[in-house]
VEXLOZA-625104 format. One record per residue (C-alpha): residue in three letters; x, y, z. Coordinates in steps of 0.2 Angstrom, whole numbers. Each point is the difference from the previous one (the first is absolute). Example, Ala and Ser with C-alpha at 12.3 -4.5 7.8 and 13.67 -1.06 7.14 Angstrom:
2
SITE; ALA; 62; -22; 39;
SITE; SER; 6; 17; -3;
***
This chain:
112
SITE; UNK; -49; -24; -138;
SITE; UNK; 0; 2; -19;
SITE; UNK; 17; -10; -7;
SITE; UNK; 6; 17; -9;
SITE; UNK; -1; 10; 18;
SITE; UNK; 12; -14; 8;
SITE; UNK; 11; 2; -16;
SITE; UNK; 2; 18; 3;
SITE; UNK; 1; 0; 18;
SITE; UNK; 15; -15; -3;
SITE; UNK; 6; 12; -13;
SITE; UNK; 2; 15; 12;
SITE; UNK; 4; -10; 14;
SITE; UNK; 15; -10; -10;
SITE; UNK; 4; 18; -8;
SITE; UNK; 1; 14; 16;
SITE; UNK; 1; -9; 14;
SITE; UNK; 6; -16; 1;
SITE; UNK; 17; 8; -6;
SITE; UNK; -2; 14; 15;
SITE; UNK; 2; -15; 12;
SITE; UNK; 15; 2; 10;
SITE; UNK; 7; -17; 7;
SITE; UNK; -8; 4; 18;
SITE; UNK; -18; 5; -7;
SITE; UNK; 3; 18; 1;
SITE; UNK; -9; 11; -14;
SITE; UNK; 8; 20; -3;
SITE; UNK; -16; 9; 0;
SITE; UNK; 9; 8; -16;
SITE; UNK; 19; -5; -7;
SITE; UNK; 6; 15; 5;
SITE; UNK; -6; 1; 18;
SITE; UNK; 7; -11; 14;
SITE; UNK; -17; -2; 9;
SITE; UNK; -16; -11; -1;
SITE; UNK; -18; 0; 1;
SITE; UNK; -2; -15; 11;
SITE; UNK; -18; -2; -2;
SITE; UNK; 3; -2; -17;
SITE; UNK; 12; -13; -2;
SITE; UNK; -8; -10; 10;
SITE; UNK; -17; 3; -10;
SITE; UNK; 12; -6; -15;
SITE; UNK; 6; -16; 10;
SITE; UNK; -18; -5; 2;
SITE; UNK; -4; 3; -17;
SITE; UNK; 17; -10; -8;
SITE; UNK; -5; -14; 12;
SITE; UNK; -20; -1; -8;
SITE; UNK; 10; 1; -17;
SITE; UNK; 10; -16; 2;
SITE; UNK; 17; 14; 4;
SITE; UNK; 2; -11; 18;
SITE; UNK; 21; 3; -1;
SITE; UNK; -4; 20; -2;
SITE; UNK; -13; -3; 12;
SITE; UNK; 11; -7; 14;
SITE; UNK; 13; 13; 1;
SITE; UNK; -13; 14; 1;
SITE; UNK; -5; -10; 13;
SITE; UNK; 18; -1; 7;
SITE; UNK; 1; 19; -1;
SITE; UNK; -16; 6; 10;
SITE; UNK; 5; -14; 15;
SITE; UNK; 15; 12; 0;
SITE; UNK; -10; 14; 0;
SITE; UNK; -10; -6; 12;
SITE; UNK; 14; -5; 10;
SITE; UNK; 6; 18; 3;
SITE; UNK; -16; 5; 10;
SITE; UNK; -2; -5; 16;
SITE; UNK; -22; 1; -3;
SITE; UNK; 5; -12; -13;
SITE; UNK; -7; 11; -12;
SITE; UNK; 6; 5; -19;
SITE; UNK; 6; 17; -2;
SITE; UNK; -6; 8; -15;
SITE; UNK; 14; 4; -7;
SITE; UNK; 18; -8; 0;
SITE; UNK; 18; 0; -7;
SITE; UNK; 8; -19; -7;
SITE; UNK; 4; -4; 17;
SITE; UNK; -18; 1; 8;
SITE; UNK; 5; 15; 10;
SITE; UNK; -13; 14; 2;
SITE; UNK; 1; 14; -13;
SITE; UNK; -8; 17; 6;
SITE; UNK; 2; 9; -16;
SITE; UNK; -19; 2; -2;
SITE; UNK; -7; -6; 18;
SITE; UNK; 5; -13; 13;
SITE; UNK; -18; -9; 6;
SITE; UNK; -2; -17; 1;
SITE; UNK; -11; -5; -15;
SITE; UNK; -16; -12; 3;
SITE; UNK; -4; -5; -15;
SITE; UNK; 16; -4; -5;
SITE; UNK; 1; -9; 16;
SITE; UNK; -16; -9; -4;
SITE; UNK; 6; -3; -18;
SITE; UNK; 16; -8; 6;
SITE; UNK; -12; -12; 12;
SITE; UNK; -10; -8; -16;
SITE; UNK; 19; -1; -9;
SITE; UNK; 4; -10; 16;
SITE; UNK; -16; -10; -1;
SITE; UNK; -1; -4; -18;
SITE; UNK; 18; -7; 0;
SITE; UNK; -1; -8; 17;
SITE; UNK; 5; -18; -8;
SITE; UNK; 15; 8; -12;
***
């Protein structure tokens, strides 16, 4: 990686979402709505973990294990509100992807 790409990749993260981390991982898909984009907080926790973010990392973590906890297939719904419960307002399918993104956040901080 080129050092002025990691600077603005620190910046944005540092800037618009680290702040957007709630205490239990959860990200509001926007400020004003109450639901999240699963798949893509958990894309976030892997990305803060590669950048050194491993605090922010763990409480995404913390916040698709109760995602997952909510589905008996132990799958990750696609979207869901701050408690980790299914949100329908779009659709209500298990998401693989995010299920698959949230087993490399698993893996890549199996010693944290």
């Amino acid at each position: 990686y080129e050092a002025n790409k990691l600077d603005k990749v620190n910046s944005i993260l540092k800037e618009k979402v680290i702040p957007r981390i709630q205490q239990n991982g959860y990200i509001p898909y926007k400020e004003n709505l109450e639901y999240a984009y699963v798949s893509g907080i958990i894309q976030l926790g892997i990305i803060l973990f590669k950048m050194g973010y491993t605090i922010e990392a763990k409480k995404i973590r913390s916040f698709g294990r109760l995602v997952q906890e909510k589905h008996e297939s132990g799958g990750l719904f696609q979207y869901s509100d701050c408690n980790g419960n299914l949100d329908n307002h779009i659709h209500c399918e298990i998401n693989s992807w995010g299920t698959k993104y949230f087993c490399q956040l698993e893996r890549l901080m199996e010693h944290q």
